[in-house]
Structures are given as C-alpha cells and as structure tokens.
Backbone as JSON Lines, residues from 0, in Angstrom:
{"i":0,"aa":"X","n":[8.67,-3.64,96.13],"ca":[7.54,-4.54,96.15],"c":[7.57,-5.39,94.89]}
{"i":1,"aa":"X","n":[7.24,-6.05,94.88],"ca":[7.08,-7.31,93.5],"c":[5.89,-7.07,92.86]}
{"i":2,"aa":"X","n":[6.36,-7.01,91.46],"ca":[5.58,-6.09,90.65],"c":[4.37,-6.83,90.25]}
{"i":3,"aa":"X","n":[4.15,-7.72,91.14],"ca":[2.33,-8.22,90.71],"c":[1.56,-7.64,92.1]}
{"i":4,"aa":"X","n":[2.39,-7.02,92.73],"ca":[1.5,-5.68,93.89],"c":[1.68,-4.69,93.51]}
{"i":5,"aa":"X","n":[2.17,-4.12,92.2],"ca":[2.14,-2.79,91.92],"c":[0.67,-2.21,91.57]}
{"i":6,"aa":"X","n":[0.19,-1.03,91.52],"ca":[-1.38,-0.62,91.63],"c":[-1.6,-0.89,89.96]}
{"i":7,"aa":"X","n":[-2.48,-1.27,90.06],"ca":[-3.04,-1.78,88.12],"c":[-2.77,-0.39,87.3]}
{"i":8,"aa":"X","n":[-2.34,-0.47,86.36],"ca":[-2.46,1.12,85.55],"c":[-1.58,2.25,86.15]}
{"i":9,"aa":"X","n":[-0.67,1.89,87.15],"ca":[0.16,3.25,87.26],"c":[1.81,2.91,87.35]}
{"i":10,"aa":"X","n":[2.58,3.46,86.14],"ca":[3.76,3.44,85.95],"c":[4.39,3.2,87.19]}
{"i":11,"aa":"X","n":[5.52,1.79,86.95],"ca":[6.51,1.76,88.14],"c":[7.86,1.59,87.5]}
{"i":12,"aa":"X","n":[9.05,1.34,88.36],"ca":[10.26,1.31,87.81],"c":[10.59,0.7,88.35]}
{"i":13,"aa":"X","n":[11.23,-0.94,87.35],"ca":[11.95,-1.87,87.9],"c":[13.36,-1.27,88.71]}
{"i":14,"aa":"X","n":[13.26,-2.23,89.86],"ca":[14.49,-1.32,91.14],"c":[14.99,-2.9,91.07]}
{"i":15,"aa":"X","n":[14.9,-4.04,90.78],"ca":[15.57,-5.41,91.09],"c":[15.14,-5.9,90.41]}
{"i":16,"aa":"X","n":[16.06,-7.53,89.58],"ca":[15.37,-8.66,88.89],"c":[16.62,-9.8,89.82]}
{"i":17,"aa":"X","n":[15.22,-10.27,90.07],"ca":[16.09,-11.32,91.54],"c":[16.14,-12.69,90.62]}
{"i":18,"aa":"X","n":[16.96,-13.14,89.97],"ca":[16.92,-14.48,88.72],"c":[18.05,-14.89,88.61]}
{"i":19,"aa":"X","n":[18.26,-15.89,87.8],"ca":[19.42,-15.98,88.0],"c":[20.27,-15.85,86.44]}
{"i":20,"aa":"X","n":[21.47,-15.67,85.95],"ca":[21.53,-14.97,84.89],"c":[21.01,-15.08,83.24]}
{"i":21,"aa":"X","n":[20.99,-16.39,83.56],"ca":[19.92,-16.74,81.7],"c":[18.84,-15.79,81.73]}
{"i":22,"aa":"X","n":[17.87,-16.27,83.45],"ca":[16.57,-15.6,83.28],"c":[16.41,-13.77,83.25]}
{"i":23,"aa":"X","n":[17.58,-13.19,83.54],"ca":[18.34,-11.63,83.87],"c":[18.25,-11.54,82.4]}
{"i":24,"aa":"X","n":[19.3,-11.9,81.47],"ca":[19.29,-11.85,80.02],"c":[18.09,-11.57,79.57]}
{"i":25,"aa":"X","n":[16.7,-13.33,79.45],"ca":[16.3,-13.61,78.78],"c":[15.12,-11.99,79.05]}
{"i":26,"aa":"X","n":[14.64,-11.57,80.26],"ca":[14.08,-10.22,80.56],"c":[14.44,-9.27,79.97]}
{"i":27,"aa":"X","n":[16.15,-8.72,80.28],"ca":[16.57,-7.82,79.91],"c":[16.48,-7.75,78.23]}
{"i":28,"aa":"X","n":[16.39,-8.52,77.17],"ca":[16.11,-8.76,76.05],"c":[14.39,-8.09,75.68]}
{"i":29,"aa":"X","n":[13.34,-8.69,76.54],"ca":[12.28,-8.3,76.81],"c":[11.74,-7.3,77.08]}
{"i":30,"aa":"X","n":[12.96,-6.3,77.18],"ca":[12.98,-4.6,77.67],"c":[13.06,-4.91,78.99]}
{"i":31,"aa":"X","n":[13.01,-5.76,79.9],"ca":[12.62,-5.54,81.35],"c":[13.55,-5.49,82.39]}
{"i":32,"aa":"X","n":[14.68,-3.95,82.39],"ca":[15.96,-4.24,82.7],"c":[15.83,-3.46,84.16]}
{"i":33,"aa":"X","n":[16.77,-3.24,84.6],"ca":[16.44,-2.02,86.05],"c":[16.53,-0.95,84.89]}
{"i":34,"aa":"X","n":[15.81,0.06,85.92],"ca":[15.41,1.28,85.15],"c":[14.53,1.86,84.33]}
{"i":35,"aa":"X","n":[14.06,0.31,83.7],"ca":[12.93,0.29,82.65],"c":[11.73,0.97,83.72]}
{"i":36,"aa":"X","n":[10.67,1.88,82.7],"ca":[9.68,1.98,83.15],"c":[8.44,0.96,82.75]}
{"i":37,"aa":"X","n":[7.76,0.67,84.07],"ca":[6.64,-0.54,82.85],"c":[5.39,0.09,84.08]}
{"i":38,"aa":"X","n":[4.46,-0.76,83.0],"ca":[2.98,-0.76,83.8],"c":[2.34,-1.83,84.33]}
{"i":39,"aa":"X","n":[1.82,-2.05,85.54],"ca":[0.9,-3.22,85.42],"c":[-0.61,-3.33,84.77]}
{"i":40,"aa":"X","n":[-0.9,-3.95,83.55],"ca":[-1.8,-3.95,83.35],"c":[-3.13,-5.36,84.12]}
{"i":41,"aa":"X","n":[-2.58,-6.09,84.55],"ca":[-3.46,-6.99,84.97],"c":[-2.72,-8.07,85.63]}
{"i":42,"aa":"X","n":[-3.13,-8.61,86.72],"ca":[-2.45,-9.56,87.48],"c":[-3.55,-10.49,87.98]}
{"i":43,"aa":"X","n":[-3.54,-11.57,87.76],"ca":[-4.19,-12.9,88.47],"c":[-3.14,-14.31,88.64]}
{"i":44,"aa":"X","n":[-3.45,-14.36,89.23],"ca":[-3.04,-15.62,89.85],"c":[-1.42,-15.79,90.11]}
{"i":45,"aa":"X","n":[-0.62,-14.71,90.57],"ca":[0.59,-14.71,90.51],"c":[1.28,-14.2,88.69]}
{"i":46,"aa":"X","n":[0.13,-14.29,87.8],"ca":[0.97,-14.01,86.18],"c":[0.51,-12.5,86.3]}
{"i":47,"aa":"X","n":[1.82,-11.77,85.41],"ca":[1.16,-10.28,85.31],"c":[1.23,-10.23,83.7]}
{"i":48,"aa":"X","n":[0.38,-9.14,83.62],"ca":[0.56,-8.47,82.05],"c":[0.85,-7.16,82.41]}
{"i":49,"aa":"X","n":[2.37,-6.63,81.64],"ca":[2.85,-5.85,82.11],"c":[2.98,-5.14,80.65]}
{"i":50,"aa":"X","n":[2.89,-3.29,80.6],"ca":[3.03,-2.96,79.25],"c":[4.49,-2.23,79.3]}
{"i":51,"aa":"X","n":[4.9,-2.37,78.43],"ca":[6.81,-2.35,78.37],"c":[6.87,-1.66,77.19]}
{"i":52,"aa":"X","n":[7.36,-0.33,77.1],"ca":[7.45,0.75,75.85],"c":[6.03,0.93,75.23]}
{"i":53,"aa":"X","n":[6.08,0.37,74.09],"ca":[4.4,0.47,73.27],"c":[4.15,-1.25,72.98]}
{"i":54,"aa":"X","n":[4.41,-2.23,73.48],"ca":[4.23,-3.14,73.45],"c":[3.68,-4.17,75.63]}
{"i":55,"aa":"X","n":[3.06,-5.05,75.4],"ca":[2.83,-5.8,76.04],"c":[3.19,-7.35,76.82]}
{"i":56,"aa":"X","n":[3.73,-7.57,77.7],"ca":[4.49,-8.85,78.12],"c":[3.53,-9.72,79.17]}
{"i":57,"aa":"X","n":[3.14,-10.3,78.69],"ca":[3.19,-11.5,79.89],"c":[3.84,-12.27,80.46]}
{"i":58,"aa":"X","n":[4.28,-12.38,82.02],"ca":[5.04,-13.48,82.7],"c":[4.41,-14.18,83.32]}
{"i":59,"aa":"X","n":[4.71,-15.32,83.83],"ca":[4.4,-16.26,84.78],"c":[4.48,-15.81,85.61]}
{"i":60,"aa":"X","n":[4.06,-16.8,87.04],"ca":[4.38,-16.07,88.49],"c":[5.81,-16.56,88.75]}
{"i":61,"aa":"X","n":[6.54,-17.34,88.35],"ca":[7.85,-17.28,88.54],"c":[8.72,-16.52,88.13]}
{"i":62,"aa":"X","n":[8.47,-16.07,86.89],"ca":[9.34,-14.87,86.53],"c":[9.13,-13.66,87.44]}
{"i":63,"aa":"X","n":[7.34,-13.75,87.28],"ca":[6.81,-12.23,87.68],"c":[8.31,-11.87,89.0]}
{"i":64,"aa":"X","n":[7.54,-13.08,90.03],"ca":[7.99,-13.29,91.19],"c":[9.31,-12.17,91.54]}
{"i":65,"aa":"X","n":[10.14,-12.28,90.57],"ca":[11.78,-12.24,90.63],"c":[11.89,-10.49,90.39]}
{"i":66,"aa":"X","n":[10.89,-9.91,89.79],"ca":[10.92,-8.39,89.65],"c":[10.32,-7.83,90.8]}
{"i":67,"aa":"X","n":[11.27,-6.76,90.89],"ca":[10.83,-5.64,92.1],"c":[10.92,-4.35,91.48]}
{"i":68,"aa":"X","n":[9.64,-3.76,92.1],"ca":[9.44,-2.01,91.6],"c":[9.33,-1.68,92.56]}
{"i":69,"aa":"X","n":[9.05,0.11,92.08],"ca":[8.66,1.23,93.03],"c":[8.65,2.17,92.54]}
C-alpha cells in the first residue's frame, strides 16, 4: 500500500520505492531505503510526515506517492 494509507502511528516497512534513480538515492540518503522501518505520523493532502529512526521527514505527494509499505 502507499505509505500515505498506512494507519497513523503504527510502524510499517518500506517493501518498494517506485522513483526513478536520483529520487531512490536522494530517499535512501534520508534513511528511507527498503527495509527501513518508519511511521506515519500525519498525512493530508497526499504529503506525509513520516518518523524515520529518532528523527522526522516530510514528503510531498510525489515523493510520498512512490513508497510502498506493509
């Protein structure tokens, strides 16, 4: 599922980053690699705020878009 439908507040694990390779990098730099565990903390309007180790990320809905969890 694309991780701006993941349930607010409960750990998921990136399973795909559908991008193309700058935007793969510029994530994977961001902590946000497959395997990573992250959280959704808040999603509107297609942007999520996602918490990644002990720190916090915001994406757009185009980036968001391109990640898949479960």
């Amino acid at each position: 599922m694309p991780v701006r439908m993941a349930p607010v507040g409960e750990e998921v694990e990136i399973k795909r980053v559908s991008a193309n390779e700058k935007v793969k990098r510029h994530l994977e730099n961001l902590g946000l690699a497959i395997g990573q565990k992250v959280t959704l903390v808040a999603s509107q309007g297609g942007s999520v705020i996602l918490k990644v180790k002990e720190g916090r990320i915001a994406l757009d809905p185009q980036m968001a878009a391109g990640l898949f969890v479960a």
